[in-house]
C-alpha positions in Angstrom: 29.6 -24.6 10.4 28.5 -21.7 12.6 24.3 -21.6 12.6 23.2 -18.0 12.2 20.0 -16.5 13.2 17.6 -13.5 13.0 15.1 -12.6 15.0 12.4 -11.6 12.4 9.6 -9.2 13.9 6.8 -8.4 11.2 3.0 -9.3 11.3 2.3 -9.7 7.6 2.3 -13.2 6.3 3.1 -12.7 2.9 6.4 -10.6 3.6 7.0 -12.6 6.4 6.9 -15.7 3.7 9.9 -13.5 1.4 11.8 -12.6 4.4 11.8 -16.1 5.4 12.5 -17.4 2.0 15.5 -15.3 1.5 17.1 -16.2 4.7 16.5 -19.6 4.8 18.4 -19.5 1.1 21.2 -18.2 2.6 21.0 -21.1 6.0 19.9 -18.2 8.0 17.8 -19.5 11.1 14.5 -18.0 12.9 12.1 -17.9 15.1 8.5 -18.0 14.3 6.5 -14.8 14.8 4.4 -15.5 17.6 7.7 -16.2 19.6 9.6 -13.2 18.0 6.5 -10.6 18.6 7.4 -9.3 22.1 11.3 -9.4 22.0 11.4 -6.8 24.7 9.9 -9.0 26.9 12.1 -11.6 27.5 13.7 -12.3 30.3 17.0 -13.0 28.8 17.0 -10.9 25.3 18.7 -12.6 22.7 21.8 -11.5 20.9 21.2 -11.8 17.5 20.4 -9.3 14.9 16.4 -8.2 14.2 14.7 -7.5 11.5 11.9 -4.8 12.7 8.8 -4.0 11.1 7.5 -0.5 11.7 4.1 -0.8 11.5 2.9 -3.5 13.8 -0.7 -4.1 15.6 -1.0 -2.4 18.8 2.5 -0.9 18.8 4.9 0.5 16.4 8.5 -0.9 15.5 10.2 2.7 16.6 8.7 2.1 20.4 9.7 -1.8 20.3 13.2 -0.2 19.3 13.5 2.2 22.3 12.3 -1.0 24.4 14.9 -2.9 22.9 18.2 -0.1 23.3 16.5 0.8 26.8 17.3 -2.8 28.0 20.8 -3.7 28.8 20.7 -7.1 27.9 19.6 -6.0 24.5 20.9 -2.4 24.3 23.8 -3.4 21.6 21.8 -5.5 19.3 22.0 -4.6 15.4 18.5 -4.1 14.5 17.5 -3.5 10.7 13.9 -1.6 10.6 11.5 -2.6 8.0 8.8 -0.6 6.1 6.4 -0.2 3.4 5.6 3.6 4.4 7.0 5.8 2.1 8.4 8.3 4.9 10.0 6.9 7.8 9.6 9.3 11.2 12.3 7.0 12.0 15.2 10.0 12.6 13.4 12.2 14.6 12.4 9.4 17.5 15.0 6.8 17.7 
C-alpha cells in the first residue's frame, strides 16, 4: 500500500487537531506544523499536496503561495487554501 501525505500548513491548534483527525481517518500522513510552517524554504520542496491556511502569523497563505509557484522545485504542487474569512482576496493576487 502506497503511503500518502499532505503537507498541512495552519497555525491554529484546534483546526489543526480536525484536519489532522480527518486525514489520519483516511491513512493520510503529515508533517507536524513547526516542520511544515516555512515550506518555501526548503531546500528540496516536497511534492505532495498542501493544505494552506490564509491567515498565518507574520505572513499570509496567498504570499506563501506565490513563494511556493515561484520555485521550480515546487511550482506544480496542488495546493488547497484554507480559510475562515468570509471573503477570500484570493482571485485578484494569486
Amino acid at each position: 500500500m502506497v503511503k500518502r501525505s499532505v503537507l498541512v500548513v495552519e497555525d491554529e491548534e484546534d483546526i489543526r487537531e480536525l484536519i489532522s483527525y480527518t486525514l489520519l481517518k483516511r491513512g493520510i500522513r503529515f508533517p507536524a506544523w513547526p516542520r511544515a510552517r516555512k515550506p518555501w524554504r526548503s531546500p528540496r520542496p516536497s511534492r505532495r499536496p498542501v493544505l494552506l491556511d490564509l491567515m498565518l502569523p507574520g505572513v499570509d497563505g496567498i504570499t506563501v503561495c506565490q513563494r511556493l509557484r515561484s520555485t521550480p522545485a515546487s511550482s506544480g504542487v496542488a495546493i488547497v487554501m484554507l480559510t475562515a474569512k468570509g471573503k477570500s482576496p484570493i482571485s485578484s493576487r494569486v
